[in-house]
Structures are given as structure tokens and as C-alpha cells.
TORLUM-821155 format. One line per field, with one value per atom (N, C-alpha, C): x, y, z; residue number from 1. Coordinates in nm, 4 decimals. Each point is the difference from the previous one (the first is absolute). Example, Ala and Ser with C-alpha at 12.3 -4.5 7.8 and 13.67 -1.06 7.14 Angstrom:
px = (1.3190_-0.0890_0.0900_-0.0350_0.0820_-0.0770)
py = (-0.5690_0.1190_0.1200_0.1050_0.1190_0.1090)
pz = (0.7800_0.0000_0.0000_-0.0720_0.0060_0.0730)
n = (1_1_1_2_2_2)
% end
This chain:
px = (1.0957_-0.0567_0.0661_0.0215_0.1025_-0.1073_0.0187_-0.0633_-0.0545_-0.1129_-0.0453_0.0501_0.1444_0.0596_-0.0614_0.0190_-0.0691_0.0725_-0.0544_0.0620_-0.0020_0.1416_0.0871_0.0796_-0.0835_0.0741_0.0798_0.1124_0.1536_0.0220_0.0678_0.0134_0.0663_0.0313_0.1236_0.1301_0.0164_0.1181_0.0188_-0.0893_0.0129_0.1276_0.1480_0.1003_0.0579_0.1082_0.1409_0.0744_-0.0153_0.0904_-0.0018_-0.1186_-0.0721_-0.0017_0.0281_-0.0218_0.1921_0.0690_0.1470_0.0202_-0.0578_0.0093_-0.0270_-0.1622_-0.0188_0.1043_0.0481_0.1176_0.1225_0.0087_0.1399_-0.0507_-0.0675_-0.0407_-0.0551_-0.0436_0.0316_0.1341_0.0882_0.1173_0.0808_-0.0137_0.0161_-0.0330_-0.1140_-0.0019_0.0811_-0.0516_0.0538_0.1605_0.0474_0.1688_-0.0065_-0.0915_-0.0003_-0.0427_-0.1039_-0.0718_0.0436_0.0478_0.0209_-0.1315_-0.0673_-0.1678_0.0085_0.0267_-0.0493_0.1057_0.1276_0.1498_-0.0346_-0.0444_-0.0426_-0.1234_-0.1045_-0.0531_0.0024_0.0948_0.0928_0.0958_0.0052_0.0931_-0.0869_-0.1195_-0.1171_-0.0468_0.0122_-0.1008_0.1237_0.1153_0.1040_-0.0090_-0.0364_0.0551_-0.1532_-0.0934_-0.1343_-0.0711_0.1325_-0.0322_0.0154_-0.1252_0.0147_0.1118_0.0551_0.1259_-0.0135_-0.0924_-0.0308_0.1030_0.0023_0.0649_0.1500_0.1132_0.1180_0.1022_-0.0011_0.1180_0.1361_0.1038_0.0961_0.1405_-0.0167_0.1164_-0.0204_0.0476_0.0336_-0.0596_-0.0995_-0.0637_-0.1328_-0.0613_-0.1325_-0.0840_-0.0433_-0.0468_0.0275_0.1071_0.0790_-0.0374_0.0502_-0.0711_-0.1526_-0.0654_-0.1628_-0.0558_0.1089_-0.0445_0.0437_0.0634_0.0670_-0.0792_-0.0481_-0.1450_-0.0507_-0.0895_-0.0750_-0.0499_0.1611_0.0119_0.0057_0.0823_-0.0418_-0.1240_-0.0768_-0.1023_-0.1330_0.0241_-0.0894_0.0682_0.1228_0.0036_-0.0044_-0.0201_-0.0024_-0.1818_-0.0577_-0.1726_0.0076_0.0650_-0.1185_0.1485_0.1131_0.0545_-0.0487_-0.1147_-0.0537_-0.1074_-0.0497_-0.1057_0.0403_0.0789_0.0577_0.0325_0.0548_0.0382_-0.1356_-0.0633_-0.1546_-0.0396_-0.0602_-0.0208_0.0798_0.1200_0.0838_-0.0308_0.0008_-0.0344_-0.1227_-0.1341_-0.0690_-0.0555_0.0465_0.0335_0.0807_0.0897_0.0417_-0.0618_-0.0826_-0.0786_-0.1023_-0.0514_-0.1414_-0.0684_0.0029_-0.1289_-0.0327_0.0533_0.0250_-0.1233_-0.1772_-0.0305_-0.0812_0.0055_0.0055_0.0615_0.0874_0.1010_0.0336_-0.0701_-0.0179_-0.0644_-0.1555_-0.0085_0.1033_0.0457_0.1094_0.1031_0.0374_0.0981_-0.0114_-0.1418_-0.0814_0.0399_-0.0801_-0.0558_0.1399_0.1076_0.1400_0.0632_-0.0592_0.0550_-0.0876_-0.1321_-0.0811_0.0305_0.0519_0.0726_0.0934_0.0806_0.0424_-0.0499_-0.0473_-0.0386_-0.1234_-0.1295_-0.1001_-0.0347_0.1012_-0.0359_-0.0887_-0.0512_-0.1842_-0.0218_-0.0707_-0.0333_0.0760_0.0451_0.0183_0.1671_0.0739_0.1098_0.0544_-0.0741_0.0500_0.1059_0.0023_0.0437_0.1618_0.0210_0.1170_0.0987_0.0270_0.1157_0.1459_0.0612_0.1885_-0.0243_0.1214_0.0514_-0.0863_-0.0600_-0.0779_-0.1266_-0.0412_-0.1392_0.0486_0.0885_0.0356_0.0516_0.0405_0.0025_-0.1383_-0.0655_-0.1951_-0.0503_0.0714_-0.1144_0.1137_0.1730_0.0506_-0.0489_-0.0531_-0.0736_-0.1087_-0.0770_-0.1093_0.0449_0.0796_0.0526_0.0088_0.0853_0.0698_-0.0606_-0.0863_-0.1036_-0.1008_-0.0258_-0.1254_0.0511_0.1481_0.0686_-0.0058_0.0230_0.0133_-0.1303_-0.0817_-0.1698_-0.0452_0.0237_0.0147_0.0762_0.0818_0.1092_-0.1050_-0.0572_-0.0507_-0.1290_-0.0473_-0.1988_0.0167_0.1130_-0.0056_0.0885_-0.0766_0.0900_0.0998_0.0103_0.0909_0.1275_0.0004_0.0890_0.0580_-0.1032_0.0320_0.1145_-0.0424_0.0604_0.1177_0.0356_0.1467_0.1037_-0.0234_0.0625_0.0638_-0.0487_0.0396_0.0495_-0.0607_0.0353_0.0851_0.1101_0.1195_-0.0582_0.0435_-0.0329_0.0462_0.1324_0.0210_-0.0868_-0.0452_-0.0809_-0.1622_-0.0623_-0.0448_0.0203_0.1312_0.0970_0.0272_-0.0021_0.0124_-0.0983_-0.1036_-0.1299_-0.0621_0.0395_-0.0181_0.0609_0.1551_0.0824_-0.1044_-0.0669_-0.0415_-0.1044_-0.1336_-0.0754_0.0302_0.1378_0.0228_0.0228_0.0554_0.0690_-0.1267_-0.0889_-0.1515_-0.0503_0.0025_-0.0937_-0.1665_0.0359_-0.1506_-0.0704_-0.1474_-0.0964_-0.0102_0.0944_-0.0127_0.0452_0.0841_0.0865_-0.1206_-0.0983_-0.1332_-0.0901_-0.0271_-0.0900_0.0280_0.1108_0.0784_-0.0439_0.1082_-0.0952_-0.1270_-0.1055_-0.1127_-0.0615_0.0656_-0.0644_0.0848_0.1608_0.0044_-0.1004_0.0079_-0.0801_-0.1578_-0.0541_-0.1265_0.0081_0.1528_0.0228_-0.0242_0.0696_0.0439_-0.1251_-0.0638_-0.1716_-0.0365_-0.0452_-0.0644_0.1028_0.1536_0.0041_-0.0032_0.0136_0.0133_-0.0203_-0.1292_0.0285_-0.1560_0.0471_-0.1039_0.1105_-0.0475_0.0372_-0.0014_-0.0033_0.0233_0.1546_0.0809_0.0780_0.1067_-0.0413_0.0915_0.0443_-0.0969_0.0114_0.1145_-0.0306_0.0419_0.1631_0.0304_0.1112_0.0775_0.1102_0.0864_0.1227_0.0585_0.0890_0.0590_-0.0077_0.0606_0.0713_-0.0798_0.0505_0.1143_-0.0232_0.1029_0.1338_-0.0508_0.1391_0.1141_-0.0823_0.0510_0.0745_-0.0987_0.1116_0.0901_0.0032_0.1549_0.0493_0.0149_0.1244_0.1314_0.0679_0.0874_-0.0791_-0.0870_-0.0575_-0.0158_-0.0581_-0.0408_0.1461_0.0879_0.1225_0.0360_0.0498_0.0366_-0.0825_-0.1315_-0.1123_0.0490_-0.0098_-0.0112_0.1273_0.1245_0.1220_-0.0479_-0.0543_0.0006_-0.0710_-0.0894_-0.0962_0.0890_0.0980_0.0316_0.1411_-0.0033_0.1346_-0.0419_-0.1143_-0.0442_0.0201_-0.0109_-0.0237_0.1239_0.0926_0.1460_0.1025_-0.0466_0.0909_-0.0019_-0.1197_-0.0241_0.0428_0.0408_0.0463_-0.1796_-0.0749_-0.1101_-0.0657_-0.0302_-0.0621_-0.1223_-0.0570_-0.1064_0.0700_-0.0676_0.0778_-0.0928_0.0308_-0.0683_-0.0306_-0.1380_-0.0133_-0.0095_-0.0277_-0.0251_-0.1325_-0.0317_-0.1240_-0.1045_0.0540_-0.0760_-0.0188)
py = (1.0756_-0.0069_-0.1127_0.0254_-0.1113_-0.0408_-0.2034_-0.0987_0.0269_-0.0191_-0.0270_-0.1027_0.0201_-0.1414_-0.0456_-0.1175_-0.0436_0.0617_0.0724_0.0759_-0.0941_-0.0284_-0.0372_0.0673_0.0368_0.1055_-0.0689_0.0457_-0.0431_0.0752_-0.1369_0.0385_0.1022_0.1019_0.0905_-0.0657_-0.1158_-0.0395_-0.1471_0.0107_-0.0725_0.0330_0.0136_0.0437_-0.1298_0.0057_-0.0595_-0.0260_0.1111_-0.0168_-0.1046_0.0229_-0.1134_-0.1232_-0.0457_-0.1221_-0.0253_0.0966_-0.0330_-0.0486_0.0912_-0.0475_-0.1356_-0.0695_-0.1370_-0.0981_0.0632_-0.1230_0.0104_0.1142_-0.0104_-0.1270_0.0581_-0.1366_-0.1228_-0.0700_-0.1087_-0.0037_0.0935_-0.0644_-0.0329_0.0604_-0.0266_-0.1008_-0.0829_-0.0928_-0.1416_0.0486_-0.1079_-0.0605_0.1183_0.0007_-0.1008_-0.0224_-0.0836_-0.1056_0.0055_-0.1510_-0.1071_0.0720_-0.0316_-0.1318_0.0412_-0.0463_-0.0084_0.1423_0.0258_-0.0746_0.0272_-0.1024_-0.1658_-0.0360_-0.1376_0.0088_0.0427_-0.0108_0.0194_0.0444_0.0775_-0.2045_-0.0602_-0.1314_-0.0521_-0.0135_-0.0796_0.0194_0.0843_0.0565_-0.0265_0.0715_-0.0405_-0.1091_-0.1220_-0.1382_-0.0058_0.0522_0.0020_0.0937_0.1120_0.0907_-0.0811_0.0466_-0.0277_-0.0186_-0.0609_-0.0432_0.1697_0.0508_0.1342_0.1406_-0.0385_0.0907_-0.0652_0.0645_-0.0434_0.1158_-0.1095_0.1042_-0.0832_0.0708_-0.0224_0.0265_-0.0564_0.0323_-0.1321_0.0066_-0.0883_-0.0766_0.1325_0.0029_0.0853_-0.0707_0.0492_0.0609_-0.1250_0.1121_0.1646_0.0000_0.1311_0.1201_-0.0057_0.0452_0.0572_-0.1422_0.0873_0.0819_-0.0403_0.0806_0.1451_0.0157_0.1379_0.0663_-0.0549_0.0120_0.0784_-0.0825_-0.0080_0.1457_-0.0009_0.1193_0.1320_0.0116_0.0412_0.1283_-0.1436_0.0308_0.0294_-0.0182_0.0380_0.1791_-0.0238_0.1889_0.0868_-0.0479_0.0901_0.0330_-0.0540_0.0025_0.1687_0.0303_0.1253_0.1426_-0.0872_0.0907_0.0341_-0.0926_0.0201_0.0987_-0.0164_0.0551_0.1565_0.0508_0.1266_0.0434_-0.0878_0.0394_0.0917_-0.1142_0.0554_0.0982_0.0066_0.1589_0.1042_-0.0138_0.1142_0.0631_-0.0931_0.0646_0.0409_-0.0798_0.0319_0.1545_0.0286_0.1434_0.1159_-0.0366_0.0495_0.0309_-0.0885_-0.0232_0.1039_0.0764_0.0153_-0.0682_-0.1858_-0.0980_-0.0599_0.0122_-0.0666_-0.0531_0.0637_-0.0277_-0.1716_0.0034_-0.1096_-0.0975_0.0044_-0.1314_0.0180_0.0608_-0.0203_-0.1296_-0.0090_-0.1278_-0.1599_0.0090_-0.1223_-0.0023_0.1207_-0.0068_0.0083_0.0256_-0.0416_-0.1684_-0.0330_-0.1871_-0.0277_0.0311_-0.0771_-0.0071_0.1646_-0.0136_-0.0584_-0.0335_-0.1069_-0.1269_-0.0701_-0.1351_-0.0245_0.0998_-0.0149_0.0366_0.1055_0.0623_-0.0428_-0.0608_-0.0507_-0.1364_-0.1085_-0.1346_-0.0816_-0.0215_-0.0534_-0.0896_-0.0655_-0.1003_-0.1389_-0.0695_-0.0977_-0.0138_0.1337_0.0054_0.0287_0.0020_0.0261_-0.1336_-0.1052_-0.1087_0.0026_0.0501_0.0207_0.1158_-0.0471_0.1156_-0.0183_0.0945_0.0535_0.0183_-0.0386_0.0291_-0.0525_-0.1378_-0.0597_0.0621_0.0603_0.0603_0.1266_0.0856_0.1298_-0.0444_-0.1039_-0.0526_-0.0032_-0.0388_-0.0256_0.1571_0.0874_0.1734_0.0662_-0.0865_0.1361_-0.0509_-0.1404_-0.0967_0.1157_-0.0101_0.0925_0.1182_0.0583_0.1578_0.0429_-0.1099_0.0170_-0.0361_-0.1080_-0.0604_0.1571_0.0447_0.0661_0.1542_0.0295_0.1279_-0.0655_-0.1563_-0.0166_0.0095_-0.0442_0.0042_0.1337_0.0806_0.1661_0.0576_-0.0931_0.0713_-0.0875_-0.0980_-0.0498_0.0779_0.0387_0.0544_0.1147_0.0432_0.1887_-0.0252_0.0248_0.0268_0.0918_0.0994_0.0730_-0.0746_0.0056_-0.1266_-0.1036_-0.0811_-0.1152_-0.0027_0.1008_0.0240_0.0525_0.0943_-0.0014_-0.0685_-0.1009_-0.1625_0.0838_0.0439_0.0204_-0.0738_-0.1240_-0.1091_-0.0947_-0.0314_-0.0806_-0.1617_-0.0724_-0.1362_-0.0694_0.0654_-0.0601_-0.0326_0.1243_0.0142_-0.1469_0.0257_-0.1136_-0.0939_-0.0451_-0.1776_0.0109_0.1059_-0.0257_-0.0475_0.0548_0.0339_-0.1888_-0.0466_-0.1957_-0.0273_0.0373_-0.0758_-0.0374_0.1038_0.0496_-0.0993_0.0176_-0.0932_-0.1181_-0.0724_-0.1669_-0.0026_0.0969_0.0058_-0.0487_0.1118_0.0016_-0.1450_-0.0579_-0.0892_-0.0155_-0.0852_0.0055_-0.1242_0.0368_0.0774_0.1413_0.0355_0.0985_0.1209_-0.0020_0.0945_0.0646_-0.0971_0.0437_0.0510_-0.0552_0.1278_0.1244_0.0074_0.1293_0.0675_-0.0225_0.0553_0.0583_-0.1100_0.0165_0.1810_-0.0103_0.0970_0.1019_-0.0080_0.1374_0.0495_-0.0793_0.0424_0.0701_-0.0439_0.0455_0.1513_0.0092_0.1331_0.0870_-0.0393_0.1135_-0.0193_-0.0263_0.0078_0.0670_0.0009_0.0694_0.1527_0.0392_0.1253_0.0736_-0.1013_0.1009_-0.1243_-0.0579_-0.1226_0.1065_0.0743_0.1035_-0.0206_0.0228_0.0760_0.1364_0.0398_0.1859_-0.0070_-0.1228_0.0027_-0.0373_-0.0931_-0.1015_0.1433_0.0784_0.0832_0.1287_0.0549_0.0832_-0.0014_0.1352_0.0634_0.0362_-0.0558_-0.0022_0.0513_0.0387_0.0505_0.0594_0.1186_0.0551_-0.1111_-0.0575_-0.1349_-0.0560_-0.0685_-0.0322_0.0641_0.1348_0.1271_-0.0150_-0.0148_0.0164_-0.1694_-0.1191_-0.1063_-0.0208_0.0607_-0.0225_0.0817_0.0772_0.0910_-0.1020_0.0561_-0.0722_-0.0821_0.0853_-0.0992_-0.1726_0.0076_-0.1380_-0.1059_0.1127_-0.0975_-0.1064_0.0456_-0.0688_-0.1439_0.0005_-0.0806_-0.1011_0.0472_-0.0855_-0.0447_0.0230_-0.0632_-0.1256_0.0465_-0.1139_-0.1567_0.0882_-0.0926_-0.1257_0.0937_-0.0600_-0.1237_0.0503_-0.0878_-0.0959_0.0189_-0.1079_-0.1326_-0.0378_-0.1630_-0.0189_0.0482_-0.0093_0.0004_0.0928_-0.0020_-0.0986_-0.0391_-0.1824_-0.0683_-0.0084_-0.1008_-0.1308_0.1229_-0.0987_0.0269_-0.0800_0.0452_-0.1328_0.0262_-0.0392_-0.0848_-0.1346_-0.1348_0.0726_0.0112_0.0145_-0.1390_0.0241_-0.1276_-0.1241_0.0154_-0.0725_-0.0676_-0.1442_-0.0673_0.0683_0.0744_0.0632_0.1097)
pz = (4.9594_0.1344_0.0776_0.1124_0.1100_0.0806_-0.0074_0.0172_0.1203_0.0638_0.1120_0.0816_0.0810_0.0657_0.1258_0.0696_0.1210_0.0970_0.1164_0.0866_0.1157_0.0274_0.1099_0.0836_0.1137_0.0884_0.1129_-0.0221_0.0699_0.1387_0.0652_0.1786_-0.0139_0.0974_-0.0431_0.0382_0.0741_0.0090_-0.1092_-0.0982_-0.1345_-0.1161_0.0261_-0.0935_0.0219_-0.1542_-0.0114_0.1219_0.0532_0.1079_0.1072_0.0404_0.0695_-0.0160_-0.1726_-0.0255_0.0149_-0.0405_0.0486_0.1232_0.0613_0.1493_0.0706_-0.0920_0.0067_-0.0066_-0.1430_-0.1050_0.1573_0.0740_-0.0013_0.1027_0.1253_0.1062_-0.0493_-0.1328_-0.0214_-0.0689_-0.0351_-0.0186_0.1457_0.0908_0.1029_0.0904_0.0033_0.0456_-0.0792_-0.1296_-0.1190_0.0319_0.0775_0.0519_0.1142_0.0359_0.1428_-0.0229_-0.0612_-0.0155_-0.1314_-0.1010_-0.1498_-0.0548_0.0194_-0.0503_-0.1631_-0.0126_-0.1637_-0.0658_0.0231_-0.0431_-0.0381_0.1201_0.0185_-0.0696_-0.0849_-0.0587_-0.1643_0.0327_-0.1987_-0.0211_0.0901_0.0495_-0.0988_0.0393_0.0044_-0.1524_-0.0259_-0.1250_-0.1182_-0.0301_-0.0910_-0.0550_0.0751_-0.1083_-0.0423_0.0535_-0.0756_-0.1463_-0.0087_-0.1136_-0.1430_-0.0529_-0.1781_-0.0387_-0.1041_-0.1231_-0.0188_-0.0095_-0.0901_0.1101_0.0780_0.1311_0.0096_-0.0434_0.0001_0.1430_0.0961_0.0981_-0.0125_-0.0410_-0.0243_0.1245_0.0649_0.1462_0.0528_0.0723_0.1013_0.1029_0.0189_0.1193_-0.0587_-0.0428_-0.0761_0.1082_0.1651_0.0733_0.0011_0.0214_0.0558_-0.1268_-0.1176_-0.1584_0.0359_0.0064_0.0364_0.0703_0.1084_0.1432_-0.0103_-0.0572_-0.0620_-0.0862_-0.1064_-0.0734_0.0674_0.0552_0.1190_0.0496_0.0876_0.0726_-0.0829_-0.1077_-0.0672_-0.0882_-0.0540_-0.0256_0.0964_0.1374_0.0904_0.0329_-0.0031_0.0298_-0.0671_-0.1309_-0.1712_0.0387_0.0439_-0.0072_0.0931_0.1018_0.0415_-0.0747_-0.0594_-0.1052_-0.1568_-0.0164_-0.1316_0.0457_0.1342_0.0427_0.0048_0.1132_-0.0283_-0.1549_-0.0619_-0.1822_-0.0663_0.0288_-0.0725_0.0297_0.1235_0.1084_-0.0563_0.0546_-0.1002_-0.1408_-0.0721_-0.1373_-0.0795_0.1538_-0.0526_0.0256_0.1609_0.0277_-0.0846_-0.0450_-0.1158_-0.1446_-0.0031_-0.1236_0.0242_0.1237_0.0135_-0.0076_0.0416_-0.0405_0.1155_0.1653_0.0519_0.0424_-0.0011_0.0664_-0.1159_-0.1257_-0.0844_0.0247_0.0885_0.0202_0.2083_0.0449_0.1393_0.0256_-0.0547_0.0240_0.0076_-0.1457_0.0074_0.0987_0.0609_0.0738_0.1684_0.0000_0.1816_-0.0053_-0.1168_-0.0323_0.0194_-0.0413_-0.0137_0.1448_0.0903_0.1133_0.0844_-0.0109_0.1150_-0.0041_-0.1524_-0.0032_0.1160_0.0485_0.1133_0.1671_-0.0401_0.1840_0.0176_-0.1157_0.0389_-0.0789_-0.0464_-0.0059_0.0014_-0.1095_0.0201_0.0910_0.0460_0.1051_-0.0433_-0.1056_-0.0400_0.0132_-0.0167_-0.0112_0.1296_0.0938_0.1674_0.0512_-0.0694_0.0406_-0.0494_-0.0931_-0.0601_0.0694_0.0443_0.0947_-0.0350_0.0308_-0.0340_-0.1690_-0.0572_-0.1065_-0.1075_0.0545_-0.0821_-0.0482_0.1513_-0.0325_-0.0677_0.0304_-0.0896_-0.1758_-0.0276_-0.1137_-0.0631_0.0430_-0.0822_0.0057_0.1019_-0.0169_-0.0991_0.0298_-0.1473_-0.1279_-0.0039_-0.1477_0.0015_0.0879_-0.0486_-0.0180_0.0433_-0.0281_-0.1568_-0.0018_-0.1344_-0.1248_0.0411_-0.1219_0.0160_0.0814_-0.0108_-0.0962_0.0278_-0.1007_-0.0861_-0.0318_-0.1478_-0.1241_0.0758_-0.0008_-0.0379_0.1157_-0.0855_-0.0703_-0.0957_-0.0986_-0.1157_0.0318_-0.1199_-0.0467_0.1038_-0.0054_-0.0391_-0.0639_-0.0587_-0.1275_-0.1088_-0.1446_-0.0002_0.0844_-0.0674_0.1171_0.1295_0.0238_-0.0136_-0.0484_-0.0669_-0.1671_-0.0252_-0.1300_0.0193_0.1121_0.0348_0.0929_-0.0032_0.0844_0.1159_0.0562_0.1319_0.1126_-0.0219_0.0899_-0.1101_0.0793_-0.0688_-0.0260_-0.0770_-0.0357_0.1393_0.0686_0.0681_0.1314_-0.0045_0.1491_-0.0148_-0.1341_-0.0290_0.0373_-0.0439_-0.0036_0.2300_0.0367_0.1495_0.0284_-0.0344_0.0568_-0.0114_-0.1361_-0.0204_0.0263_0.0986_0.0462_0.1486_0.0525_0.1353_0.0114_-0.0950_-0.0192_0.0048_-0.0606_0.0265_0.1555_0.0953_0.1002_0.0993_-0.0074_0.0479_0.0010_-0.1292_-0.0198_-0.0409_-0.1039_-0.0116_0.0878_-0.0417_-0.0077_0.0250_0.0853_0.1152_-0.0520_-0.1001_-0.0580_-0.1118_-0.0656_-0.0913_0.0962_0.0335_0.1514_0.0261_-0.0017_0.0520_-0.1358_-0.1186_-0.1270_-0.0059_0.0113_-0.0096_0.0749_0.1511_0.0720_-0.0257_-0.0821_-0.0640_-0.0332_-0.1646_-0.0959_0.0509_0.0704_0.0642_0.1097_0.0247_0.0583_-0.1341_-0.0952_-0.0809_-0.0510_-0.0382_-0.0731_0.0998_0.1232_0.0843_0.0166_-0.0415_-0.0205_-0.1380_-0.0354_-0.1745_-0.1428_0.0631_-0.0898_-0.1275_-0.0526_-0.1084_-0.0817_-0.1380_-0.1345_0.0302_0.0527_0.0438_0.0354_0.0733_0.1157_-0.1269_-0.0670_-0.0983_-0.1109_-0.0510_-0.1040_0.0423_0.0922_0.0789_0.0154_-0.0757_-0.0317_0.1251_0.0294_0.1191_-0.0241_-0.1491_-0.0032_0.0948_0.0650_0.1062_0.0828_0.0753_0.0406_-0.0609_-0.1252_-0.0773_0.0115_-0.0392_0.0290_0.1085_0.0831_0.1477_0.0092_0.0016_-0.0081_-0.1019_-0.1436_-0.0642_0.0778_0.1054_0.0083_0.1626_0.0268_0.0593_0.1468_0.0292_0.1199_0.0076_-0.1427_0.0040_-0.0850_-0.0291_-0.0758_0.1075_0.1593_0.0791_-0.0039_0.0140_-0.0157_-0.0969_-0.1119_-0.1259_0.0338_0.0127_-0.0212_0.1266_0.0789_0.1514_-0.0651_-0.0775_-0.0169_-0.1518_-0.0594_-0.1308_0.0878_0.0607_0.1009_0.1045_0.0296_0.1209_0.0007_-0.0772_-0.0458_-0.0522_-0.0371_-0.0431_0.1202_0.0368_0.1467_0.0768_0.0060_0.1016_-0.0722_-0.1270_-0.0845_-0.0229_-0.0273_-0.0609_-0.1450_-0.0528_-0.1185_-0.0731_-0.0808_-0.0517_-0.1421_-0.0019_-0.0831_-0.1425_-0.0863_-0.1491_-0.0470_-0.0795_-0.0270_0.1138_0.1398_0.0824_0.0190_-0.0039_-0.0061_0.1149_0.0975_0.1170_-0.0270)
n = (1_1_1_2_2_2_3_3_3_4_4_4_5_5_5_6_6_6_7_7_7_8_8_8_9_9_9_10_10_10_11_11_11_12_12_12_13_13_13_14_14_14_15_15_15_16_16_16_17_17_17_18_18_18_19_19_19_20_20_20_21_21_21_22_22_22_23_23_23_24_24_24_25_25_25_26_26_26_27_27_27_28_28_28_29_29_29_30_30_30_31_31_31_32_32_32_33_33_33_34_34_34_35_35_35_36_36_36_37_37_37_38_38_38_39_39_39_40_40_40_41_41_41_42_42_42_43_43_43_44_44_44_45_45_45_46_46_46_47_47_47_48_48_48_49_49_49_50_50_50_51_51_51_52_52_52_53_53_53_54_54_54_55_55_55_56_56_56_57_57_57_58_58_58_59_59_59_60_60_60_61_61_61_62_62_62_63_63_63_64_64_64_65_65_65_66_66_66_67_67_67_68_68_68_69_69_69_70_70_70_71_71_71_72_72_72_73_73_73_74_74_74_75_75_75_76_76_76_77_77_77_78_78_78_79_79_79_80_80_80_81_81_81_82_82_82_83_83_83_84_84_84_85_85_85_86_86_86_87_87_87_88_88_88_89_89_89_90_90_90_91_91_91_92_92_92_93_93_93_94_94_94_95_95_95_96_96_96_97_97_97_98_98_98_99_99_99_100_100_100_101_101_101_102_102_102_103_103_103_104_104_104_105_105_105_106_106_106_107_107_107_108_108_108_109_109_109_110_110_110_111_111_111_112_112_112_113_113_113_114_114_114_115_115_115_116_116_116_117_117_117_118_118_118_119_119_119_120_120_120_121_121_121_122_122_122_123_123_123_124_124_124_125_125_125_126_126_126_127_127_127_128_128_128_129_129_129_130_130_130_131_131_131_132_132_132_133_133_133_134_134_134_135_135_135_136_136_136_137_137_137_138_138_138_139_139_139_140_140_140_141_141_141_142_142_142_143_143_143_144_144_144_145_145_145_146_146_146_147_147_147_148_148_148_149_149_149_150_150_150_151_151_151_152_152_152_153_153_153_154_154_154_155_155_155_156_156_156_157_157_157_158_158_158_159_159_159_160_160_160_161_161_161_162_162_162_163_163_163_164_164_164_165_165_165_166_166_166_167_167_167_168_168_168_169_169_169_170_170_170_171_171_171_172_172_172_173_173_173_174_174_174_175_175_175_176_176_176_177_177_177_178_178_178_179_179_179_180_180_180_181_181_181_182_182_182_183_183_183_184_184_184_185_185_185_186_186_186_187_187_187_188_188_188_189_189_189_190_190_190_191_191_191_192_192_192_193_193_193_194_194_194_195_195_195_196_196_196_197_197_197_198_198_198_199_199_199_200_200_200_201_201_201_202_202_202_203_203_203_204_204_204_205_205_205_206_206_206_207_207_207_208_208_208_209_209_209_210_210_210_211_211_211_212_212_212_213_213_213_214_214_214_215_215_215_216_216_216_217_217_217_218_218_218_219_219_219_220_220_220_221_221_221_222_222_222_223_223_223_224_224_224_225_225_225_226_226_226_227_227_227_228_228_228)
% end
């Protein structure tokens, strides 16, 4: 029997697309003002021993990150949709993927202050923490690592970026999304194979390779054995 999920009914102009459309006009202002740049300045000589950027120009590395990992968020979003349409499951995983697209087109009250790249940096954190969140809350997902280690190691690169306190907050009100859609043992037990099916096949290869290269390509990586 399939879980009773929390029903979240979506604007009709609630898509990927839309949230592309966001990313592109703060990349667009970002071109004029260089805010977020001058803030990647700021933050670099402040990252953990544990966060290693290796160039020259470490701003420039993150900011690439950055950018990045804010336009992979409404491409993971379409990913999912896709396969879960494919799967026959979509309407099991509609919810997660309204929640991933209101991080952007409807911004809780607290996060209104955060604007351009910066503020689209904290809704692809939530984007992406919140798919990762639902790869963890289902056994039969979880058991087929769907989500790369790497995407993880972004995802705590993102969090130092954020900052705490602020970056555990954010956490926090994942986690309380995904309980309020599928936080049952009905949801966790629940056979998704099909699903599964559909992401080993080539759709999601592009994905995984993006995700296994991200942090290499900026020339960043994570210190082993680092006191942080």
C-alpha cells in the first residue's frame, strides 16, 4: 500500500524552468554588480584547513562552484520528474519536487533578505539537501547510492560557504519538510525499484558524471585527516 504523502499543490507556473529563468537574471545582475565574487574574496581565507582550493585565485574556484552548483539544483529537479514519470511513481515524488521548486519562486520570509547569487546559493542548499534527504528516507534508494559521495562532499562544501549557525537552521527545516511529506515507515519501506530502473539508465549518467567532477574541476577538494 502507497504512503499517505502531504499534499502540496503547485502554482501552475511552479517548473524548472522558471527557476532557470531566476538563476539566469541573478546571473545577470551578478555581471554588473560582482557582489557574490566579492563575497567568495571574503569567505576563501576564512574556509576550514578541511576545504583545500588549489589555484591561484581561490575566489574565482568558488565562485564557479558556486555557480555551478546553483544551476545543477532545478537540473536535478527536472532529472527526478523525468524518471519518476517514467517510473509510473510520479505522483510519490511530486511532493519533493513542488518543495524543491518553492525554495526558489516562494522563499520563506527569513530568506527574503538574501538576494542574487548569494540568496540562490542557500535555495539550491536547500534544493539539494532536501533530494538528498529523500534518497536517504527510502530503503530501497538508499541502498542503491544513487546520490554520488560527491554530491554529499558539495553539499559540506556549501554549508561552510553558508555559514553557521545559519547553514544548521536550514538543515533543521529540511528535515521537518521531509517528515511532514513522507516522514512514515510506509514511505522508508516502500519499494521504488521502478524508480531505481529508470535512474540507472543514461538520463541520470550525465548527472552523476557532473556531480563526480565538480569539485575537481574548481580544483577543490576535502583535507583527510583534517583537525576541522
Amino acid at each position: 500500500m502507497r504512503p499517505q504523502l502531504a499534499q502540496m499543490t503547485a502554482a501552475p507556473d511552479m517548473t524548472p524552468q522558471v527557476v532557470l529563468e531566476i538563476i539566469d537574471q541573478a546571473r545577470r545582475q551578478e555581471a554588473h554588480s560582482g557582489t557574490f565574487f566579492r563575497q567568495m574574496k571574503d569567505t576563501a581565507p576564512r574556509l576550514p584547513s578541511s576545504v583545500v582550493v588549489e589555484c591561484h585565485q581561490p575566489a574565482a574556484c568558488l565562485f564557479r562552484f558556486a555557480a555551478e552548483y546553483i544551476e545543477m539544483a532545478p537540473r536535478l529537479i527536472e532529472c527526478v520528474d523525468a524518471c519518476a514519470i517514467e517510473a509510473g511513481c510520479k505522483p510519490l515524488f511530486q511532493p519533493f519536487i513542488d518543495a524543491a521548486i518553492r525554495y526558489f519562486t516562494q522563499p520563506s520570509a527569513m530568506l527574503l533578505k538574501y538576494e542574487g547569487l548569494n540568496g540562490l546559493l542557500i535555495r539550491a542548499y536547500q534544493c539539494h539537501r532536501l533530494m538528498e534527504e529523500m534518497h536517504e528516507n527510502n530503503r530501497s534508494i538508499r541502498a542503491s547510492e544513487l546520490f554520488d559521495l560527491e554530491a554529499t562532499r558539495a553539499n559540506l562544501l556549501v554549508h561552510r560557504l553558508i555559514g553557521e549557525p545559519f547553514a544548521n537552521e536550514l538543515d533543521d527545516a529540511i528535515l521537518r519538510t521531509v517528515l511532514e511529506i513522507a516522514g512514515t515507515p510506509d514511505f522508508y519501506n516502500l519499494d521504488l525499484e521502478p524508480f531505481i530502473n529508470q535512474v540507472n539508465n543514461r538520463a541520470w549518467d550525465w548527472m552523476r558524471s557532473y556531480w563526480e567532477n565538480l569539485l575537481v574541476r574548481n580544483h577543490i577538494r576535502f583535507a583527510l585527516g583534517s583537525p576541522d
